[in-house]
C-alpha positions in Angstrom: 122.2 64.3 71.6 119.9 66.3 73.8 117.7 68.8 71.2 115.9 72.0 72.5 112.7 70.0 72.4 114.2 67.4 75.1 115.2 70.4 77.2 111.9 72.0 77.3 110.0 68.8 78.3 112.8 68.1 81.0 112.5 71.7 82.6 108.8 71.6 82.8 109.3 68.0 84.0 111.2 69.0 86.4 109.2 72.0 87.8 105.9 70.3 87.8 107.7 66.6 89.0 110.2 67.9 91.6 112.6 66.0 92.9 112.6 68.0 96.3 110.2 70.1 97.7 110.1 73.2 95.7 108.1 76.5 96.3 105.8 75.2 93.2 105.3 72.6 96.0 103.9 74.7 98.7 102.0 77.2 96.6 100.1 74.0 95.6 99.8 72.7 98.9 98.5 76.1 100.2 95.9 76.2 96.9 94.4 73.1 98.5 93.5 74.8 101.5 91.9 77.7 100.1 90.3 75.7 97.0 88.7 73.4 99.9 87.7 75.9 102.1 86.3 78.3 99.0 84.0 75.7 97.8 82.2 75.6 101.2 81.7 79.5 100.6 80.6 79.2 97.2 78.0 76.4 98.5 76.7 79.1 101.1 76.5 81.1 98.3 74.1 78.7 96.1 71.8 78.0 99.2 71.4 81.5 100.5 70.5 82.7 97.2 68.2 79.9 96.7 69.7 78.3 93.6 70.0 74.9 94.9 67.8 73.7 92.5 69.4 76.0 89.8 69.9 73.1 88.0 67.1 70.7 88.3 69.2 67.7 87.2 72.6 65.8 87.9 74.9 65.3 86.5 73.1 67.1 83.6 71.9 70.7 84.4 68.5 69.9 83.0 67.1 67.0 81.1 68.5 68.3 78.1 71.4 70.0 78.6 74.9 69.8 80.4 75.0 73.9 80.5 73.2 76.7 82.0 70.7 78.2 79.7 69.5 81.8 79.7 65.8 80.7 80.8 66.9 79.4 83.9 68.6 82.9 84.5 70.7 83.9 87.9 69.7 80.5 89.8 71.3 78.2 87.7 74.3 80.1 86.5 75.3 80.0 90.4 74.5 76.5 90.6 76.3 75.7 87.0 79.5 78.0 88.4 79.5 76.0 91.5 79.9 73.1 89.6 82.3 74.2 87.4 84.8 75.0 90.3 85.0 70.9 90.8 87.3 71.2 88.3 89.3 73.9 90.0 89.6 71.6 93.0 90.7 68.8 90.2 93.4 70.6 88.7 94.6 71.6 92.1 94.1 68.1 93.2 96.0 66.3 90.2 99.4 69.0 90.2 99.3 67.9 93.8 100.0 64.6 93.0 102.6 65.1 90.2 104.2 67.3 92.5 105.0 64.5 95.4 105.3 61.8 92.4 109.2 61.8 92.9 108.9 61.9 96.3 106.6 59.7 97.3 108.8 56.7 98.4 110.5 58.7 100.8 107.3 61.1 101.6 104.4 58.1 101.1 101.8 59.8 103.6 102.1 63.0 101.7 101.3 61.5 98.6 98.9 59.4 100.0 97.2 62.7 101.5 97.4 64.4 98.1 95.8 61.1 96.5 93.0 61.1 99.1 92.2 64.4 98.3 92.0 63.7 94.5 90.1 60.3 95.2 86.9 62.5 97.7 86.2 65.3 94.7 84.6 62.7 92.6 82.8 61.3 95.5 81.5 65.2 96.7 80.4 64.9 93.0 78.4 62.4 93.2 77.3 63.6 96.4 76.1 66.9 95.4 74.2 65.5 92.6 72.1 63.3 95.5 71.3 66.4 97.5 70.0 68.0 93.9 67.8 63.6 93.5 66.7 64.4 96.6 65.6 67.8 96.5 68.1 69.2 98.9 67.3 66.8 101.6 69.0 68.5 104.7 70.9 65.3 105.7 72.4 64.9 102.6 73.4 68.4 102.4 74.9 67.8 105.9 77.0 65.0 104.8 77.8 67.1 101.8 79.2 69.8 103.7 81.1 67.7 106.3 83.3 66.1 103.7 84.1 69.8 102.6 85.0 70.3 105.9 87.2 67.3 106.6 88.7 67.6 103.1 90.2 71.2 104.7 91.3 69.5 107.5 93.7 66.9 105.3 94.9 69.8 103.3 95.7 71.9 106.2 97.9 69.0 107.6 98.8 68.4 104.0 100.1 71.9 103.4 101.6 71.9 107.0 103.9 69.8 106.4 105.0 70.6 102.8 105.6 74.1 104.6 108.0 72.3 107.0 109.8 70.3 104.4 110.3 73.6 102.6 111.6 75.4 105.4 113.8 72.4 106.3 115.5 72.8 102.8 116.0 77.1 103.0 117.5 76.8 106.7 119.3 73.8 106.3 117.6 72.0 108.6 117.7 68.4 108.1 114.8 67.1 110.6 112.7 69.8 111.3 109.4 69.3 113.6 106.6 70.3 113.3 105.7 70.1 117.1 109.1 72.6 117.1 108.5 73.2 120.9 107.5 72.1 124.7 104.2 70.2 125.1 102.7 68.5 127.9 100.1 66.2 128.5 97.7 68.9 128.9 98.3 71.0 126.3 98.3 67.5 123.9 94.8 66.8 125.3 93.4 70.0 125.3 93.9 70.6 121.7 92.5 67.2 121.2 89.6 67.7 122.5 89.3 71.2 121.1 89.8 69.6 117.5 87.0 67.2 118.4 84.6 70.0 119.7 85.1 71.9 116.5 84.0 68.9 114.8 80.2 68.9 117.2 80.3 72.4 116.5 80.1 71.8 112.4 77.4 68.9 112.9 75.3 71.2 115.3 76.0 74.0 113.0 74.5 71.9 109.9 71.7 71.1 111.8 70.9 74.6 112.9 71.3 75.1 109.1 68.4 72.5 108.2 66.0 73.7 110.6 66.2 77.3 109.2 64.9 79.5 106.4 67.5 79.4 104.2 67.1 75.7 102.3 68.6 76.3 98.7 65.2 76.3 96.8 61.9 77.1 98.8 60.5 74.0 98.3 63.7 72.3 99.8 62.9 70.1 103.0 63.5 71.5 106.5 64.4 69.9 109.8 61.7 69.7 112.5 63.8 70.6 115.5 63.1 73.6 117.5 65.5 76.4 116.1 66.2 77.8 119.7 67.2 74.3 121.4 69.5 73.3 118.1 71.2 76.6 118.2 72.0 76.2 122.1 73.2 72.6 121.1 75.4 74.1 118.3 77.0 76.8 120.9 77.7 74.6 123.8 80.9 73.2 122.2 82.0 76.9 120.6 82.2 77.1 124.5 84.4 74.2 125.6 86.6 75.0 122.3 87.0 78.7 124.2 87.7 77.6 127.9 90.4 75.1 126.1 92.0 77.7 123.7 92.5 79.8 127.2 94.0 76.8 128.8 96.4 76.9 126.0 97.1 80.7 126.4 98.0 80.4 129.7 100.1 77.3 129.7 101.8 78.0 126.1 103.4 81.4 128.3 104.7 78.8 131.5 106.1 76.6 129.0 108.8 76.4 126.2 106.4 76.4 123.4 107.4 77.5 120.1 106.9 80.9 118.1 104.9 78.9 115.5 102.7 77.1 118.2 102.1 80.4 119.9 100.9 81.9 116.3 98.8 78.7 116.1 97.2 79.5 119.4 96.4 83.4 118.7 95.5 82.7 115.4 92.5 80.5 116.4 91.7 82.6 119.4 91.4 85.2 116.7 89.0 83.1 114.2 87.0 82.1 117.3 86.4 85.7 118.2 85.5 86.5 114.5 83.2 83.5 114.1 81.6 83.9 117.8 80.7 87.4 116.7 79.1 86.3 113.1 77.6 83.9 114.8 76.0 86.2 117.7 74.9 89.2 115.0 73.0 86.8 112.5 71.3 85.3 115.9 70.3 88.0 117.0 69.0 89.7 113.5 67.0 86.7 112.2 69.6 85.2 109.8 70.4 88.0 107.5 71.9 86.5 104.1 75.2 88.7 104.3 75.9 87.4 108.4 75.2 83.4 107.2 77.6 83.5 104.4 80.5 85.7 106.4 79.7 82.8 108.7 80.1 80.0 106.3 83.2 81.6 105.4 84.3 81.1 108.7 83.9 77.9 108.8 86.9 77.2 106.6 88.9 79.7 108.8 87.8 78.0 112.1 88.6 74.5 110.5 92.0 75.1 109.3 92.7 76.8 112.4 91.6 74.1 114.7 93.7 71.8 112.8 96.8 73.6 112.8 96.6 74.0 116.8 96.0 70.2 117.0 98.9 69.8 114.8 101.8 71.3 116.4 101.3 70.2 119.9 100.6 66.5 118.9 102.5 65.7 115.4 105.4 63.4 115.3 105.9 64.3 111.8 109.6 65.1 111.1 111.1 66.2 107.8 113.4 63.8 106.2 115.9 63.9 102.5 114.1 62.7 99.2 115.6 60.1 97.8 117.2 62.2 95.2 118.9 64.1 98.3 119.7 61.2 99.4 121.9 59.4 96.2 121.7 62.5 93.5 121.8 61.0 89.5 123.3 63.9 88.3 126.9 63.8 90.1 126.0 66.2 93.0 127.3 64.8 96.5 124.4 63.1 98.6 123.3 64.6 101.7 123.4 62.7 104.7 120.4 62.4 106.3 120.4 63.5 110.3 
């Protein structure tokens, strides 16, 4: 006899353990993203206003305490509320995985993807408490805010393709694509290599970051590279990433490309324009702290964006049944897989 009890745990089983991809499953794929990418904001956030060293220990916040304390006043309640959101990212992280639980024999990479993701928080921990050992060593921090970086990138193509299998299931599609249109060798290769140029452009843009004035704590450790020549280094690939997005402009229009690889395409043309033009203004005004974090928050933008372009001219990812779709336990006929 099933009792009310029984019911309730088998519903919320169900919604937070799906069987199929569910819209709980792409609202939690989409929360990756913007978790990942908010984290790199809220780290601009703790260096430009200097509270780095808010809390002066790790994984304490000083040698006596795990918490804030009013003495230490704005500086280390932005560094303690940056921590805190590790545990934000967590959450996110661990519904993730309960979510592609039942699916991950048929859908292994996703899981896998959503596993990886949970497995690098603990490590960006451990990570950020280094760059607070070593006084906000500018390498470190680099390293720090790479793995943000890449961890965006994994939950874009995450969150890609949880979209697909979504839309795969509300237009009865049984192998949808995510490259859903014409390609060719150049526009494969382009995007490529615009992906890989927006990675240089992140390490020259940490390195124009540790050669400048805004270190986290005043007594943080700078680079001793010449500003100018780093900055120059740091725009040279912004500029092969715009020459290839036009290549992709033109050709997408002389070839049967998709309505969702022509969004891609705009979309990042868009981001590039709004980044280029940050990027330009806090230049050309000595680093003003409200142009250096509208900046950092385009980072995330330009990251997922690059990724999704790179995605849907070169994925062979196609959408398949779960294995419950594929021999139901609760009497409903089986689809049959395309």
């Amino acid at each position: 006899m099933t009792t009310t009890g029984d019911q309730t745990i088998r519903r919320w089983s169900d919604v937070l353990m799906p069987r199929t991809f569910t819209l709980w499953t792409m609202v939690l794929g989409v929360a990756s993203v913007i978790s990942q990418a908010g984290i790199i904001v809220t780290g601009g956030a703790v260096r430009l206003t200097a509270s780095g060293l808010g809390c002066s220990e790790w994984p304490r916040c000083t040698p006596d305490s795990y918490v804030t304390t009013p003495e230490m006043g704005i500086n280390g309640a932005i560094e303690f509320g940056n921590r805190l959101l590790t545990f934000i990212l967590a959450a996110i992280a661990v519904l993730t995985i309960l979510a592609l639980w039942r699916l991950r024999k048929t859908h292994g990479k996703l899981f896998g993807m959503s596993l990886f993701l949970m497995l690098v928080i603990p490590a960006q921990a451990v990570i950020g408490g280094i760059t607070v050992w070593t006084d906000l060593n500018p390498w470190v921090v680099m390293l720090h805010f790479l793995v943000s970086a890449l961890m965006v990138s994994i939950a874009t193509l995450l969150a890609y393709r949880i979209g697909a299998e979504r839309r795969a299931r509300l237009t009865n599609t049984p192998a949808l694509k995510i490259q859903d249109g014409a390609t060719t060798s150049l526009t494969r290769r382009s995007s490529i290599v615009l992906y890989i140029a927006g990675w240089f452009t992140l390490v020259m843009g940490t390195i124009v970051t540790g050669s400048g004035p805004h270190g986290g704590d005043p007594t943080a450790p700078r680079h001793d590279f010449d500003q100018l020549l780093v900055t120059r280094l740091h725009a040279a690939p912004v500029y092969l990433m715009v020459a290839l997005t036009v290549v992709l402009l033109v050709v997408m229009y002389r070839i049967q490309t998709s309505a969702r690889q022509r969004r891609a395409v705009w979309t990042l043309t868009a981001v590039l324009i709004f980044q280029g033009l940050v990027g330009f203004y806090q230049h050309l005004n000595d680093l003003p702290i409200g142009a250096v974090w509208l900046h950092m928050f385009g980072i995330g933008l330009v990251t997922w964006a690059m990724t999704v372009v790179m995605d849907v001219f070169n994925s062979k990812y196609e959408t398949r049944p779960t294995q419950h779709e594929l021999a139901p336990d609760d009497g409903q006929e089986a689809l049959t897989p395309a």
